[in-house]
C-alpha positions in Angstrom: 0.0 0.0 0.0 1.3 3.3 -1.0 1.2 6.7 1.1 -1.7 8.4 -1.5 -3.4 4.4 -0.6 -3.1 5.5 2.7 -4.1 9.2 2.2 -6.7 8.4 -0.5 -5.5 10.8 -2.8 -4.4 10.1 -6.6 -1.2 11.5 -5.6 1.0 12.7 -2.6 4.0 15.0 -2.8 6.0 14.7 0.7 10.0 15.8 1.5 12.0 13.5 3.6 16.0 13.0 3.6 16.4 16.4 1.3 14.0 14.8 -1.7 10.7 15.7 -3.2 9.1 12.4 -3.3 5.5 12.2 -5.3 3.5 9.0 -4.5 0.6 7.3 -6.5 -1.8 4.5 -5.9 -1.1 1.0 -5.7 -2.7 0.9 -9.1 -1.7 4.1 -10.7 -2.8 4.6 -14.6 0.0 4.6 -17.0 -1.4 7.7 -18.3 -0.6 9.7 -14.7 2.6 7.9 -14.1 3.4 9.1 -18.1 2.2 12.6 -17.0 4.4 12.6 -14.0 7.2 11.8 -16.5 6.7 13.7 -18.7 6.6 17.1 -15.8 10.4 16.1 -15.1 10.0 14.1 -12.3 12.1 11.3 -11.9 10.1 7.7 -11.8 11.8 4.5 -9.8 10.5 1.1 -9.0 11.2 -1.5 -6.4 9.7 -5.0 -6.4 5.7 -4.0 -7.0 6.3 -0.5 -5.7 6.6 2.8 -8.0 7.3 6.3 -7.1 8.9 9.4 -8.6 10.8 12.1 -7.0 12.4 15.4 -8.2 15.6 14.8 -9.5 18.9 14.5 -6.7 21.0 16.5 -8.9 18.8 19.9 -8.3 19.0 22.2 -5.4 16.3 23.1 -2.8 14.9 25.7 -4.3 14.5 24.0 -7.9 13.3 20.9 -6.4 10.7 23.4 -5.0 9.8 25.2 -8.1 9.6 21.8 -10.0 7.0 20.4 -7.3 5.3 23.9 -7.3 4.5 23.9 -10.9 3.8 20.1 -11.0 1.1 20.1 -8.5 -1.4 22.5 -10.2 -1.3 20.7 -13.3 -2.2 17.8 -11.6 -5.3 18.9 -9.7 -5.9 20.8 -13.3 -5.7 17.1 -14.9 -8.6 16.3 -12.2 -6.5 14.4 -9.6 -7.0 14.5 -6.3 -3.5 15.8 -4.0 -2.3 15.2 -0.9 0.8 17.6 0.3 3.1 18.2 3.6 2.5 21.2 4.9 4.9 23.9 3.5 5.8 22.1 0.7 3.8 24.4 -1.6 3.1 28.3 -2.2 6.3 29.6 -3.9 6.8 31.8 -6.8 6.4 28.7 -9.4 3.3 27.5 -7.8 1.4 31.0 -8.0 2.4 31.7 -11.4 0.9 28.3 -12.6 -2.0 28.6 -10.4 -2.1 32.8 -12.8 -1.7 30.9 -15.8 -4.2 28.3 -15.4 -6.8 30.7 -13.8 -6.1 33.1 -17.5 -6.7 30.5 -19.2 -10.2 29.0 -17.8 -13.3 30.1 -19.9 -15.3 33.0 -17.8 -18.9 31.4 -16.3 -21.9 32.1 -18.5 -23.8 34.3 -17.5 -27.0 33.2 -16.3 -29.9 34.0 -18.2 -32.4 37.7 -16.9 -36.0 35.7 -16.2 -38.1 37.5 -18.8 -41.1 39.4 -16.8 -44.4 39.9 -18.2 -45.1 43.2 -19.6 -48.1 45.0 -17.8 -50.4 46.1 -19.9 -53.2 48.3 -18.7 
């Protein structure tokens, strides 16, 4: 059983050891593992068990960024997160959170009942 098992989340981003781990289900989709991927994040596997983290060779504050910009897009991509606290809320994750928000489609408005003219 995995931590986002545990959590019952789609995916969970947590930071132990100086790493930026991101945990799926048990039973992850290719697809969100692919996506994962495909954001930069580094995917390993152990017996049954796959993970990803943010790559070792970047620095605190990269690692950050990457995890900030990754986790919008996947909540945008309609799965469900799980965080530590603090992990999230730097400059990276704002601006994606701007970008995503500029490029949503305004509400429509809803439609003025029509009233009955009064005639006399």
């Amino acid at each position: 059983m995995s931590l986002a098992d545990e959590y019952d989340v789609d995916v969970t981003f947590y930071h132990r050891d100086g790493t930026i781990y991101v945990d799926t289900r048990a039973n992850a989709s290719e697809r969100l593992l692919a996506l994962l991927d495909d954001l930069g994040l580094d995917r390993h596997s152990s017996l049954d068990d796959v993970w990803h983290q943010v790559p070792d060779e970047m620095d605190e504050i990269a690692m950050k960024a990457m995890a900030d910009r990754a986790a919008p897009l996947l909540a945008h991509a309609g799965y469900r997160l799980g965080t530590d606290t603090g992990l999230f809320g730097g400059t990276a994750y704002r601006a994606e959170l701007a970008a995503q928000s500029a490029h949503r489609q305004p509400p429509t408005p809803a439609p003025h009942p029509v009233r009955p003219r009064r005639t006399r």
